[in-house]
FIMI-637958 format. One record per residue (C-alpha): x, y, z; residue number from 1; chain; residue in one letter. Coordinates in pm, 1 decimal, padded with zeros to 6 digits. Layout:
N
REC        u        v        w   i ch aa
REC        X        Y        Z NUM  A  A
...
***
This chain:
365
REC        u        v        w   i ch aa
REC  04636.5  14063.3  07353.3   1  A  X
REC  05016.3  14245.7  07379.1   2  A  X
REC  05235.9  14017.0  07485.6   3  A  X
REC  05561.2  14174.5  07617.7   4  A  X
REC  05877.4  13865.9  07680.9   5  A  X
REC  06169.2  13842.8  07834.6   6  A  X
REC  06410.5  13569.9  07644.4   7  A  X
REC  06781.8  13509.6  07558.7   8  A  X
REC  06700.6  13513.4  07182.4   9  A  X
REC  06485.5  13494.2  06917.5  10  A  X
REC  06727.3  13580.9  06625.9  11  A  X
REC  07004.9  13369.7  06759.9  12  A  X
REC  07065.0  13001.2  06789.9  13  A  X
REC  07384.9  13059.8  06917.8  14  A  X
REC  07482.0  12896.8  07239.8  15  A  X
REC  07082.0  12898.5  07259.6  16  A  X
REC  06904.7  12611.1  07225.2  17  A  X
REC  06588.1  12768.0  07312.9  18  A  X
REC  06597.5  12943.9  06950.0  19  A  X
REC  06323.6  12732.8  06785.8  20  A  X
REC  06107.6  12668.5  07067.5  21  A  X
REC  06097.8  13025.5  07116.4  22  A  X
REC  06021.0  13100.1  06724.2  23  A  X
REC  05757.9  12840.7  06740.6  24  A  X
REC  05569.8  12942.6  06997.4  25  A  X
REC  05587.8  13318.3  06951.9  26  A  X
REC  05539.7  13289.8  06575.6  27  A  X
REC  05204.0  13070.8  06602.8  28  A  X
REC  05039.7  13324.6  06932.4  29  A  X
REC  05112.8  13577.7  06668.6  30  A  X
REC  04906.8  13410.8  06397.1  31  A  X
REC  04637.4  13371.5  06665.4  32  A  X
REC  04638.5  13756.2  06682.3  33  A  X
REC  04804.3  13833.0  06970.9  34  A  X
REC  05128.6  14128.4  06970.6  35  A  X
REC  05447.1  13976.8  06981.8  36  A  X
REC  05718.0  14162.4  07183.2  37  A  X
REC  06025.6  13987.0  07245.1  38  A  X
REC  06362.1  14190.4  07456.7  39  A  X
REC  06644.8  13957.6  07433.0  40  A  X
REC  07033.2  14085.9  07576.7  41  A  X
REC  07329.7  14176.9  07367.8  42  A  X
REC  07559.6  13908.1  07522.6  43  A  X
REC  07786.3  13605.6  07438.5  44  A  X
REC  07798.6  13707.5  07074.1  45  A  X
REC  07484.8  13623.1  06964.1  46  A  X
REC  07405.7  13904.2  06813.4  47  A  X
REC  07721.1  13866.6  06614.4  48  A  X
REC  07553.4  13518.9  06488.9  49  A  X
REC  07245.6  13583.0  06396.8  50  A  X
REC  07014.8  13314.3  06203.2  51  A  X
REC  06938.7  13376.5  05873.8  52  A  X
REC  06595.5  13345.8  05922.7  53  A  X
REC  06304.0  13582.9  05914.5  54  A  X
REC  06104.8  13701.4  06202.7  55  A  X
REC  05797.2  13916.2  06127.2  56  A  X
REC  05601.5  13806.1  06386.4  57  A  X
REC  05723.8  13991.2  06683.6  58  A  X
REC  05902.2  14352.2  06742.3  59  A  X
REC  06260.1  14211.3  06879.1  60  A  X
REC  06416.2  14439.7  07085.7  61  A  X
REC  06799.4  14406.2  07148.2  62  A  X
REC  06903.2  14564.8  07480.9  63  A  X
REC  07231.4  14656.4  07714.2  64  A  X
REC  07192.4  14512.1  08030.3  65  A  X
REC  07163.9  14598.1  08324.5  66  A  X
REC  07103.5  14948.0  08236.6  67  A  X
REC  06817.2  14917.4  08003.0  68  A  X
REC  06580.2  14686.4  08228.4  69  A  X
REC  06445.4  14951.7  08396.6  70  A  X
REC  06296.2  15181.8  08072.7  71  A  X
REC  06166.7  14752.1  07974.8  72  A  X
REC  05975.9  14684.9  08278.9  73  A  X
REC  05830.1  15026.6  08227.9  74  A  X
REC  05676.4  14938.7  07913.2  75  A  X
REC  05618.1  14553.1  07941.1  76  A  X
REC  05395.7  14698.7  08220.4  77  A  X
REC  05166.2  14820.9  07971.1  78  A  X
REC  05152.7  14482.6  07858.9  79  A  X
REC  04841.4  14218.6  07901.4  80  A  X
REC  05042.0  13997.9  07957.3  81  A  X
REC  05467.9  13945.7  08059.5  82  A  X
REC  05679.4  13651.0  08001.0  83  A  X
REC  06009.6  13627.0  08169.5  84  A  X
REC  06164.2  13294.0  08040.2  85  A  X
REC  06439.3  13140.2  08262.6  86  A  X
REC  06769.8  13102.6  08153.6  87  A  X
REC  06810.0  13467.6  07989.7  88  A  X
REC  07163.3  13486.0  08032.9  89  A  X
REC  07156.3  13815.8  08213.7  90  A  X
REC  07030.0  13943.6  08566.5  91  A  X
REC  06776.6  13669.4  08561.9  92  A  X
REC  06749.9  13718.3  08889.7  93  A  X
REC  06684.2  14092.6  08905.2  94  A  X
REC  06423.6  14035.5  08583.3  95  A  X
REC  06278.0  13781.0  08779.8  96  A  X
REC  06194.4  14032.0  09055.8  97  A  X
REC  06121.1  14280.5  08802.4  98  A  X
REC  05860.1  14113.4  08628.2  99  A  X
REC  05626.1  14037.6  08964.4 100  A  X
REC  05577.8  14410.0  08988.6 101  A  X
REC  05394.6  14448.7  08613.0 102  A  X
REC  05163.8  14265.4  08767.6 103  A  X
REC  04829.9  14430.3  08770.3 104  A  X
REC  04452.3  14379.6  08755.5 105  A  X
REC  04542.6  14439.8  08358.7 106  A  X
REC  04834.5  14269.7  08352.7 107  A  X
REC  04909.0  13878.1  08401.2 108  A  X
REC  05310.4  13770.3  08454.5 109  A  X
REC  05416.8  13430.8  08382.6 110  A  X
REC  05740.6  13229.4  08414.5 111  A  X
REC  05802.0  13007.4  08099.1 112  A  X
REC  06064.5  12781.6  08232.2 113  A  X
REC  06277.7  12609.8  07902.4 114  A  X
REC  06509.8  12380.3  08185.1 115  A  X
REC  06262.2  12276.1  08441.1 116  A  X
REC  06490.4  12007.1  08589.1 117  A  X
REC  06751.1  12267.9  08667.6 118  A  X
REC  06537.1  12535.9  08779.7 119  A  X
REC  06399.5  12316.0  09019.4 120  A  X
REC  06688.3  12131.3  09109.0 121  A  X
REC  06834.7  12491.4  09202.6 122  A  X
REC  06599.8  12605.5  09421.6 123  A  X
REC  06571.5  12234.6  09614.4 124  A  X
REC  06919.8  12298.7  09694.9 125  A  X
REC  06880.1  12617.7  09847.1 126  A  X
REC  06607.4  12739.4  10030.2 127  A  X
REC  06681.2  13073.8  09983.1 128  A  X
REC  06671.6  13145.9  09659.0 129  A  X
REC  06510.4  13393.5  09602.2 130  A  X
REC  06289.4  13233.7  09318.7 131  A  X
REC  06128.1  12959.7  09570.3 132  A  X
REC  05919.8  13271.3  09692.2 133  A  X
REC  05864.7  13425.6  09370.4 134  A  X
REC  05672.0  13130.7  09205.1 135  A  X
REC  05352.9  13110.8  09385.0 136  A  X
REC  05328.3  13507.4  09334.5 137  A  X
REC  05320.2  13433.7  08886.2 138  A  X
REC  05020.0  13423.6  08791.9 139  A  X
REC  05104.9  13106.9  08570.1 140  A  X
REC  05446.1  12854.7  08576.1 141  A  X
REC  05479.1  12692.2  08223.8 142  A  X
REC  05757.7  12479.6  08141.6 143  A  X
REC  05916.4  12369.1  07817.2 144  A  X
REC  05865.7  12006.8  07885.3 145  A  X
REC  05862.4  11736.9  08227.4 146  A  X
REC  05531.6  11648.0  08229.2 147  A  X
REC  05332.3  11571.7  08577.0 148  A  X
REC  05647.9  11554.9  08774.8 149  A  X
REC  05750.0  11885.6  08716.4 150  A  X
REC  05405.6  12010.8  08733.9 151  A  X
REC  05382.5  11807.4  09073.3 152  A  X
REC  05713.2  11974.2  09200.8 153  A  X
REC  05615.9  12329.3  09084.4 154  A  X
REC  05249.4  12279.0  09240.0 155  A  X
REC  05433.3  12156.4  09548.1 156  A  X
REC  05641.5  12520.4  09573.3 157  A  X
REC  05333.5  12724.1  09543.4 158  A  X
REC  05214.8  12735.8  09164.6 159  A  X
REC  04840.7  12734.2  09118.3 160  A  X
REC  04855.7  12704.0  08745.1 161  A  X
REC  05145.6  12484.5  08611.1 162  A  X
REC  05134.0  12388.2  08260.3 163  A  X
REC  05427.4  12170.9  08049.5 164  A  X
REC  05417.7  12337.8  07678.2 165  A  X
REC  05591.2  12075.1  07453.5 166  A  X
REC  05831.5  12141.4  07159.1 167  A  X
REC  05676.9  12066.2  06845.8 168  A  X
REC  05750.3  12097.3  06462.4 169  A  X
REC  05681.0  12362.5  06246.7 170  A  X
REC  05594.4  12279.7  05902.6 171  A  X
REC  05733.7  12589.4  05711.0 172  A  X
REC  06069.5  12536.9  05839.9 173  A  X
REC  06136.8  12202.1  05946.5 174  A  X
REC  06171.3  11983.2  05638.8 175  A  X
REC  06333.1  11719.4  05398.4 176  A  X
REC  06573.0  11838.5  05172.7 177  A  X
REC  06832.6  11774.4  04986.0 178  A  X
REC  07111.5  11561.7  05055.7 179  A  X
REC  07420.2  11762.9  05069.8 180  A  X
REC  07784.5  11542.4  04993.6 181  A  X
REC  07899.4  11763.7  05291.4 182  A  X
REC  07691.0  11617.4  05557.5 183  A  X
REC  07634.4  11278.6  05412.6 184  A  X
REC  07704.6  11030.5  05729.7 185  A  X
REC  07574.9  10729.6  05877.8 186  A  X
REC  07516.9  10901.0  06200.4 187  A  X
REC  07479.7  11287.2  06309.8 188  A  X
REC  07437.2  11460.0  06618.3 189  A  X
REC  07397.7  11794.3  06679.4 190  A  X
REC  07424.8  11969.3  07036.6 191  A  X
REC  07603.8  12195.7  07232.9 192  A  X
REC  07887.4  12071.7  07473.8 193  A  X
REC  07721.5  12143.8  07831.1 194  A  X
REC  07849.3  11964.0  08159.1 195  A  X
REC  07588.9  11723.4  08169.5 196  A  X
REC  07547.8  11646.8  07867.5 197  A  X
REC  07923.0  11590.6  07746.5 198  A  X
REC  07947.6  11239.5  07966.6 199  A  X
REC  07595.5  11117.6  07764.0 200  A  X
REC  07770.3  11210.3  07456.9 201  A  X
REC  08103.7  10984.0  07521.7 202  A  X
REC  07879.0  10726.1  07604.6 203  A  X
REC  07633.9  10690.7  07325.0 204  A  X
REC  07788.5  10893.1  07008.7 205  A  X
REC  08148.2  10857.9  07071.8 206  A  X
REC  08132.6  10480.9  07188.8 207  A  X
REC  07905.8  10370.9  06913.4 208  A  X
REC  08174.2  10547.3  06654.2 209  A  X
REC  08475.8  10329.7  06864.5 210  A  X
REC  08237.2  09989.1  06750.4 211  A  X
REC  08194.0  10087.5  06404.5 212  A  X
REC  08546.6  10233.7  06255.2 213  A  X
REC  08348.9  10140.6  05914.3 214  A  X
REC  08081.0  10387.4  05956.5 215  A  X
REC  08094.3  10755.9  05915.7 216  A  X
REC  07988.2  10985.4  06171.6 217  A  X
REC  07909.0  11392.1  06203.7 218  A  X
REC  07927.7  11601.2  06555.4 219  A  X
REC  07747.3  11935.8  06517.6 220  A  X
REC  07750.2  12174.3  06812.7 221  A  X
REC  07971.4  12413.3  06952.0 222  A  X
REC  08231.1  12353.3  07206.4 223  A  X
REC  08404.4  12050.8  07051.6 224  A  X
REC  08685.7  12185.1  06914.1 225  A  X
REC  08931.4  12039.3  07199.3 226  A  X
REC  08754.4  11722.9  07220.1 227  A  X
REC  08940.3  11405.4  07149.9 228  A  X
REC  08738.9  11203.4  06926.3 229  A  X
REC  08741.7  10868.2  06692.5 230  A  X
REC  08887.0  10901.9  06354.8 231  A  X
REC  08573.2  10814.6  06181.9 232  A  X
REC  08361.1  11175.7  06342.0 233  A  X
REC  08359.4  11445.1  06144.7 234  A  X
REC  08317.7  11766.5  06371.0 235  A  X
REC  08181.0  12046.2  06190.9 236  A  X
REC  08122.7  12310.4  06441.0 237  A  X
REC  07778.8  12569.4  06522.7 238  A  X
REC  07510.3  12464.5  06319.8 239  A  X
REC  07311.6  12754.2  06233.4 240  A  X
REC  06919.8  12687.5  06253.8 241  A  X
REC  06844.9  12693.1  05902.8 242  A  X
REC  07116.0  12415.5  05792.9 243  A  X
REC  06945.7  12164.1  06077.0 244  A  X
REC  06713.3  12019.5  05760.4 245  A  X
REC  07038.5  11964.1  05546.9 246  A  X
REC  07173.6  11776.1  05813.2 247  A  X
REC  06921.4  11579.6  05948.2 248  A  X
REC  06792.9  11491.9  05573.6 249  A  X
REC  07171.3  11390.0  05462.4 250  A  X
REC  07205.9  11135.3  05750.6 251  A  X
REC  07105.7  10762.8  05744.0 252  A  X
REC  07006.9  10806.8  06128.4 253  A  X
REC  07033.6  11137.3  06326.0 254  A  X
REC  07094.3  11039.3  06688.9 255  A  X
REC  06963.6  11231.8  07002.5 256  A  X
REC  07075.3  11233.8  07337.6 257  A  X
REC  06901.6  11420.6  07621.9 258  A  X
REC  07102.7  11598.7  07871.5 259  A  X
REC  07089.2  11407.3  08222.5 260  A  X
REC  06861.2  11607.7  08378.0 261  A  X
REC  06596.7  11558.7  08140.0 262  A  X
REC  06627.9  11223.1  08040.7 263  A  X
REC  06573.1  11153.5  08415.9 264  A  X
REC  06180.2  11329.8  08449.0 265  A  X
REC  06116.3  11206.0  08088.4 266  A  X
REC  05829.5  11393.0  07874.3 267  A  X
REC  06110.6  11651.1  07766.9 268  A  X
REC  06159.5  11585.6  07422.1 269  A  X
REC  06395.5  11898.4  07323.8 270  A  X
REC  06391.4  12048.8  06992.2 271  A  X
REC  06586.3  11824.8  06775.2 272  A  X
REC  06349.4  11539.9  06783.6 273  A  X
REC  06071.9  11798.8  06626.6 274  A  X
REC  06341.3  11909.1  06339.3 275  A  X
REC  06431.4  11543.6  06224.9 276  A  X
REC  06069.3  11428.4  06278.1 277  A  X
REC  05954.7  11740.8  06029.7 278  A  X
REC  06305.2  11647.4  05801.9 279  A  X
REC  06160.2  11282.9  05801.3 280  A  X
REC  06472.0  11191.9  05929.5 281  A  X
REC  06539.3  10858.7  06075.5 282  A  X
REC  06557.4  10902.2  06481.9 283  A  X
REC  06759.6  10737.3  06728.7 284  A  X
REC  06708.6  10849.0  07077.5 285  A  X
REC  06834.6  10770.5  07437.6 286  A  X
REC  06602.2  10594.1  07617.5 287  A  X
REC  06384.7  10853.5  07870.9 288  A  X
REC  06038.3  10817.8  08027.5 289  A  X
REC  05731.3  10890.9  07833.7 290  A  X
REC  05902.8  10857.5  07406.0 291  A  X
REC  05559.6  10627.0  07375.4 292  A  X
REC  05351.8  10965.8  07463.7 293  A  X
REC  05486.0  11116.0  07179.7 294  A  X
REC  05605.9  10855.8  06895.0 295  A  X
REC  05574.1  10538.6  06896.5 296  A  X
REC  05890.0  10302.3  06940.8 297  A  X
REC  06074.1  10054.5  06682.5 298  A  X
REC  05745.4  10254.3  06413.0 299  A  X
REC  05802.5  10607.4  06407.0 300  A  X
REC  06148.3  10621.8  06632.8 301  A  X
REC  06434.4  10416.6  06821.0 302  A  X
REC  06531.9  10368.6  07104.7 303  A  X
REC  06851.3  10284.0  07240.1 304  A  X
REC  06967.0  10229.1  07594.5 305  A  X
REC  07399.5  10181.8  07501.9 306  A  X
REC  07621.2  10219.5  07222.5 307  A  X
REC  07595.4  09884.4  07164.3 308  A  X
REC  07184.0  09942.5  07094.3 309  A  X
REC  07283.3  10250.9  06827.7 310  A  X
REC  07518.2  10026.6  06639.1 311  A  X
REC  07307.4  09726.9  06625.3 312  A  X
REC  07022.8  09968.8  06456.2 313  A  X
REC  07312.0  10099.5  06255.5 314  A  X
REC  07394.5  09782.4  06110.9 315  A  X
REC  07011.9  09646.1  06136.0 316  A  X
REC  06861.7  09883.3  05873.0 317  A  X
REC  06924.5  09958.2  05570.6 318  A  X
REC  06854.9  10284.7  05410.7 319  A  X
REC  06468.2  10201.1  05282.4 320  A  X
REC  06400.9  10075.2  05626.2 321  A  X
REC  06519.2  10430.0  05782.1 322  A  X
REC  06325.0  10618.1  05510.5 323  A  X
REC  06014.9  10429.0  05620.2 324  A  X
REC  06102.3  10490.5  06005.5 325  A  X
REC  06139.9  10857.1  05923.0 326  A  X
REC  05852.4  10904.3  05719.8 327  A  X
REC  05623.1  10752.3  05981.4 328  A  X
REC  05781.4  10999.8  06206.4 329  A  X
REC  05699.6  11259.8  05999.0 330  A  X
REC  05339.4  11211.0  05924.2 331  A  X
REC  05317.3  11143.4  06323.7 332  A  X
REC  05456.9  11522.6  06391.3 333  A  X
REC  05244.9  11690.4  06139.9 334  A  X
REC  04942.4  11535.6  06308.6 335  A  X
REC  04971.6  11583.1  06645.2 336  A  X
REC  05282.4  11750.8  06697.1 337  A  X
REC  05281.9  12098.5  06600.0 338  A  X
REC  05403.0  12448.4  06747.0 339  A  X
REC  04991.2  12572.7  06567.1 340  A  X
REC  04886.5  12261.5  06823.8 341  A  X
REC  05068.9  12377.2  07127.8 342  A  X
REC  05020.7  12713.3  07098.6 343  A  X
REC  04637.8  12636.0  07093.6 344  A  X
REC  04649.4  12536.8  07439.3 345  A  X
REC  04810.2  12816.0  07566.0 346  A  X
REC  04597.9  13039.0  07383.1 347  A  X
REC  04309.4  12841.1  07564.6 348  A  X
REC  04496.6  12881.0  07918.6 349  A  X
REC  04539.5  13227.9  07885.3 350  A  X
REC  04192.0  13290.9  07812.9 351  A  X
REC  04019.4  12999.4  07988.5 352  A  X
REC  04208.5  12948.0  08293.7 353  A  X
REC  04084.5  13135.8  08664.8 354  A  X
REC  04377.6  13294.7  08827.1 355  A  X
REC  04359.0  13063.0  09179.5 356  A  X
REC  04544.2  13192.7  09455.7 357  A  X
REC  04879.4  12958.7  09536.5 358  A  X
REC  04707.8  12885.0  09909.5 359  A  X
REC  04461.7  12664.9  09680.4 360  A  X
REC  04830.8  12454.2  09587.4 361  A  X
REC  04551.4  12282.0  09313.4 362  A  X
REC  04707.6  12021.6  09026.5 363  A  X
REC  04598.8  12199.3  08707.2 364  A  X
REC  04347.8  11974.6  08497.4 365  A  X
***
């Protein structure tokens, strides 16, 4: 099966958090034996800061936009099957449109949605988006995480086959290594400063480095560079992909907090959980609805609902106890959490799942 995608990018992590979910997914349908191609814009500089990482899996092709959508469409069309993922960067809205018309009795056109919560929360607050009409017309809605409220809220707008797709770990690139003097920390976080995020951030990293001036602490992520912050964090700017196992495996505890919107629905654990769990890292994360459906708390990762929780595990465990924690975490990922796992139920969608018409407004099983 040729799959033909529409993404922001699969060689950059740069301002693109959707880099290893993307790699994951794409990398494992390819071992399945379908055709991997993936058209990503030239825009914010991410071609300029590229990953050093290899990707044989798919045919990656860069493109000028608008101008070059049109020759695209013409030959994802030939395609069995078209991705647009949200969040592109450029004329999602026109690529949106775009995609509905490769639709065909040969060709199937899905939206993968990697921010549900803001998707969502976009078209509730404007009923004429032009999206709200477009998603009962894809022949399949899957989203990066949410669970069954987002596959309750997308069912309630029209889609007839919604399906949440999970991040997950992948072995060959996601693991321990060595400490590096550089990194070495009590604490590390690593993520982008976005609007709704930055307020979580001052609240759980930056606090819990105010309680604990004797601890060391690392902030990862771009954006940060103006940011007042405690004496005792380190800021060391992007962190390209392939340095995330450095990082995570020089840490006593790598902390991760979930932007508001998705710690609100819950069952969106985003791709840094995946990366420390395959680094055997040591996890701290904000508390969010449905952690237990994944790893199991206090065992195989924390929990923490204030500063005050991340220091007290700071100060409560010692570095055996986190390399037990982490470990746990670890063997838990590699069982049932990874990208050859989730890609082998979308494999079984695609194949297995009868294109209902949206009138039907079923809850897929």
């Amino acid at each position: 099966m040729k799959i033909f995608v529409f993404g922001s990018s699969l060689t950059s992590s740069y301002w693109n958090g959707a880099a290893t979910y993307y790699r994951g997914i794409y990398k494992y349908l390819a071992r399945l034996g379908y055709e991997i191609t993936f058209a990503e814009p030239d825009v914010y500089n991410r071609q300029q800061n590229r990953d050093n990482v290899l990707i044989n899996y798919a045919e990656v092709i860069v493109y000028q936009t608008p101008g070059d959508i049109g020759g695209l469409m013409r030959q994802a069309a030939k395609a069995d099957f078209v991705v647009k993922h949200s969040g592109v960067g450029a004329e999602d809205e026109l690529l949106e449109a775009c995609v509905l018309e490769c639709k065909s009795d040969n060709t199937r056109v899905a939206f993968w949605d990697v921010d549900a919560p803001a998707t969502l929360a976009r078209v509730e607050a404007d009923p004429h988006d032009p999206f709200r009409k477009a998603i009962p017309q894809y022949d399949y809605i899957f989203t990066y995480g949410g669970g069954t409220p987002i596959v309750e809220h997308y069912t309630r707008l029209g889609s007839a086959n919604c399906h949440p797709i999970y991040n997950g770990v992948d072995p060959d690139h996601h693991q321990p290594a060595p400490a590096c003097r550089e990194y070495e920390c009590d604490l590390a976080f690593i993520g982008n400063r976005l609007p709704d995020r930055e307020k979580r951030v001052e609240e759980f990293f930056l606090r819990a480095a105010q309680l604990a001036p004797e601890m060391k602490f690392i902030l990862g992520g771009e954006g940060w560079g103006g940011k007042a912050v405690p004496d005792n964090v380190k800021w060391i700017g992007h962190v390209a992909t392939h340095q995330h196992n450095v990082v995570n495996s020089s840490a006593r505890m790598v902390l991760n907090i979930n932007r508001e919107s998705m710690a609100s629905v819950g069952f969106s654990p985003p791709t840094r959980v995946f990366e420390a769990a395959g680094a055997g890292a040591c996890l701290i994360t904000d508390r969010w609805p449905g952690i237990e459906h994944f790893f199991a708390p206090e065992k195989e990762i924390l929990i923490a609902s204030s500063a005050e929780d991340i220091v007290g595990h700071l100060r409560a465990l010692n570095a055996n106890d986190c390399r037990k924690i982490g470990e746990a975490m670890r063997q838990r990922a590699l069982h049932d959490h990874t990208y050859e796992l989730r890609v082998k139920s979308v494999d079984s969608i695609l194949k297995n799942t009868t294109i209902r018409s949206s009138a039907e407004q079923a809850v897929p099983a």
